[in-house]
Every structure is written in structure tokens, then in C-alpha cells.
N, C-alpha and C positions, 0 to 999 in steps of 0.2 A: 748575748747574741749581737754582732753588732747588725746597725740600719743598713735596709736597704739604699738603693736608690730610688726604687717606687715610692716606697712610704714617706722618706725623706721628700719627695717630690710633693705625696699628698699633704705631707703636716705644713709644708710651706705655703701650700695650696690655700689650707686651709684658717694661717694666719696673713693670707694675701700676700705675700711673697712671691714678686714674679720675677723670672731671670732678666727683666730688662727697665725694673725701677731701680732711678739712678740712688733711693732713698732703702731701697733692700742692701744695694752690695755691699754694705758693714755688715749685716749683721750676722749671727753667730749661725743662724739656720740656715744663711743662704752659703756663707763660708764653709759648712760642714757637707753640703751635697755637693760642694766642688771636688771637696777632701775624698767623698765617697765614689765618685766619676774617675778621681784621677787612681785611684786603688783599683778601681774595678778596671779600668782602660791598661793598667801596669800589669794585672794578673791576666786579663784573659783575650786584650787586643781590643783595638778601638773596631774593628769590623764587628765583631762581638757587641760591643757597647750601644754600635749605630742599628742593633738591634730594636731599641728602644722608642725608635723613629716609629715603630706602627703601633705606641702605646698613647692612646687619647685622653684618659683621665687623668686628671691632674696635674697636667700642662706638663707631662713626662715626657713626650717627644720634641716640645719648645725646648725645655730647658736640656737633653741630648742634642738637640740643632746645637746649641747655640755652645754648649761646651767642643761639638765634635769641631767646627768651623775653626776653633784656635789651636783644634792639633793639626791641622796643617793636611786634611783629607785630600785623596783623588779627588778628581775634577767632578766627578758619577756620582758620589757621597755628598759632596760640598755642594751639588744642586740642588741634592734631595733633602738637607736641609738647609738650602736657601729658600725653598719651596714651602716647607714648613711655615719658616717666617714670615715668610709672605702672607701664605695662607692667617694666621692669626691677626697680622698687618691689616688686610682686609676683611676682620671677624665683627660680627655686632659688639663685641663685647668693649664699649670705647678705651673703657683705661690700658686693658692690654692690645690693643690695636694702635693707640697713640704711641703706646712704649715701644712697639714694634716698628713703626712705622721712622719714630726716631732714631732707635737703632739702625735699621737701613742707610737710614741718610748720615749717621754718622761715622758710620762703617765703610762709605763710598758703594753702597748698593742701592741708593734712590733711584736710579735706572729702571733698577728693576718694577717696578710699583706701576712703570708707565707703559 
């Protein structure tokens, strides 16, 4: 059977693997949920996928933001997870709030934060 992209979401989750440490993106669990987004975005459309956006555990709507944002979404999509980002940007949780907040700024969305 292969992986989801939930479970994949939560096994990352749960060896802290987040979509925006610059010290995750080698590795083979973060590479493989890219591999399982782009399959799932190929078979059944990214409007589909950006389904995922109202999935809170296990940072499964972070890491759907942040894949959906590089296929190149409508304007409506691309806010709603920039908002996401934001949202964790400004979360208690410091380490993925600083990863967040970094990616912003290095993405030319620091604007946004203000």
C-alpha cells in the first residue's frame, strides 16, 4: 500500500521534520512527501490537494501551503496559504515559528508579518 500524505506528514512530524528546516531538506522523509504531493497533485489536481489546507495535525496544512505556493496557484489559493504561514510564523511554538518567519523573509513575503 503505498503512503499517504497524512501519515507521511505525521511520521515527519514525529521525527521533527518540518517543511522549513533548512537542515530537513536532504533528507529521505522530507524528499519522499514531496514525491507523494507531486503524485497526488498529478492524479487528481492541485485544487484537490489544497484540500489539505483545513488539516491541523501534523503540520499537514503547513507543509500543503508550502508545496501548493510552488505550483504556481491562483491568487485565492496562494493567500490562503500564505495565511497558513503566517499563521505558524506567529505560533508559540519558537522553532517552527522562526523557520517560518525565515522563510517569509526569504521568499520576499516579510511584508506580510507587518
Amino acid at each position: 500500500m503505498e503512503q499517504s500524505f497524512i501519515n507521511q506528514c505525521k511520521e515527519n512530524y514525529f521525527k521533527k521534520i518540518t517543511p522549513s528546516d533548512k537542515e530537513s531538506l536532504g533528507k529521505e522523509e522530507y524528499l519522499f512527501l514531496l514525491e507523494i504531493a507531486q503524485k497526488e497533485i498529478e492524479k487528481d489536481g492541485l485544487k484537490r490537494f489544497s484540500y489539505y489546507l483545513v488539516e491541523y495535525q501534523y503540520l499537514v496544512n503547513l507543509w500543503a501551503s508550502h508545496y501548493i505556493i510552488f505550483q504556481n496557484p491562483d491568487e485565492e489559493l496562494k493567500k490562503k496559504c500564505l495565511e497558513t504561514i503566517v499563521r505558524y510564523a506567529q505560533s508559540d511554538n519558537k522553532k517552527i515559528s522562526k523557520e517560518e518567519q525565515n522563510w517569509l523573509y526569504e521568499n520576499g513575503y516579510d511584508d506580510i508579518m507587518k
